[in-house]
N, C-alpha and C positions, 0 to 999 in steps of 0.2 A: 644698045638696043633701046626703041622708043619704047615708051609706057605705055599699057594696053588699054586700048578703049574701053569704054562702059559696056558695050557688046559684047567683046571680048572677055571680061573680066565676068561676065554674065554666064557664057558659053563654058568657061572653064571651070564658075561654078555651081554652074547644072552636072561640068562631067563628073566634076567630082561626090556629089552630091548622090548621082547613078552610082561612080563608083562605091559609096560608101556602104549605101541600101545593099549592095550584091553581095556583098563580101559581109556585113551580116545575117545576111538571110542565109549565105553558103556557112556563116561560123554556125549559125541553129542548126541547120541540118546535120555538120558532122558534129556538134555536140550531144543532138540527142539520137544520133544513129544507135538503134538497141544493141548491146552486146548480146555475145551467144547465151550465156545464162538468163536471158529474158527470152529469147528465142525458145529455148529448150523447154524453157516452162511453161512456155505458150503452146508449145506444139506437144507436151504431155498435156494438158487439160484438153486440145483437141484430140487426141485418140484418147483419152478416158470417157469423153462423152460419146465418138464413135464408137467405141466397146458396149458403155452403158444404152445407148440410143437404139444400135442398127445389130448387137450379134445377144446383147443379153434379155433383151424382147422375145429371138426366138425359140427361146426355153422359158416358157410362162410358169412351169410347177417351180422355176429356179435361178429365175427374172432379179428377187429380191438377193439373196445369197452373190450372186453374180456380183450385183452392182457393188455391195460391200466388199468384196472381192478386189474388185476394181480400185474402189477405193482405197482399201487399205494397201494394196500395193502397188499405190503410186511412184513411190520411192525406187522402186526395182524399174518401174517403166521410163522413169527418168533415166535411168542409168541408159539404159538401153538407146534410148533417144542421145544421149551423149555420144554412146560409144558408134553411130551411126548416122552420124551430124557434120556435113562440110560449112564453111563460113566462105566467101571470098567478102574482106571489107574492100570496098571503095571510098571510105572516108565520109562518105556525102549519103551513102546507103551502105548495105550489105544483102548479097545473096545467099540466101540459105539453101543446104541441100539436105535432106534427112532420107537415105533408103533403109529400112530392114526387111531383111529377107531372114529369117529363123528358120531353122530346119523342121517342116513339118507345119510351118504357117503359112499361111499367103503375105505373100510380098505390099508392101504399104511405102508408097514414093509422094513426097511432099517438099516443095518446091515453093520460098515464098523470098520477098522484096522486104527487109527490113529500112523503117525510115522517118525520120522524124517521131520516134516512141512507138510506134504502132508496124503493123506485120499484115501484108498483103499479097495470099496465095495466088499462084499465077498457074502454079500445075498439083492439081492432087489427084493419087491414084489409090481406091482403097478396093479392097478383094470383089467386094459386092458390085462394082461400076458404078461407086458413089466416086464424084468426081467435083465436089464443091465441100467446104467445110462450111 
């Protein structure tokens, strides 16, 4: 086999060079794909502020009470958020699914694109026709 031109030798490494940039920028992504324990606790702090923001405003004698409320039993709303929590990994991302439906609540469906550290809602459905976090 002859020895490959300066061209050639050029072309091969540019491909390689393409290939090398891809395949670290794909090892970033799936290394800092969130796992579910960051997910869970991201989508607790978003329904503790939808509690505090949108349902404990509309009791103003009991606005303050509420929120502490909220607060303090974060821990329990975690659980819940667990117990009511799909993951598909894709390696490169992850889809999050979280429905509860509580007997005697209204149904709360929240649907987001986990990727590169960060968590990006694509569908949220909360009692009021709030529908953006």
């Amino acid at each position: 086999m002859p020895p490959l031109s300066f061209t050639q030798r050029q072309r091969v490494g540019r491909s390689l060079s393409i290939l090398a940039i891809a395949a670290s920028v794909l090892g970033v992504f799936a290394l800092t794909n969130p796992d579910r324990r960051d997910y869970e606790t991201y989508v607790t702090d978003v329904l503790s502020d939808y509690l505090i923001e949108r349902v404990c405003v509309r009791f103003p004698d009991f606005s303050e009470s509420c929120h502490q409320f909220i607060v303090e039993h974060e821990a329990e709303l975690l659980k819940i958020v667990e117990e009511h929590t799909n993951r598909a990994n894709f390696w490169l991302f992850s889809a999050y699914t979280t429905e509860i439906a509580l007997p005697m609540l209204p149904a709360v469906e929240i649907r987001v694109i986990g990727v590169s550290a960060r968590f990006f809602p694509y569908d949220v459905k909360f009692p009021d026709g709030t529908d953006a976090i």
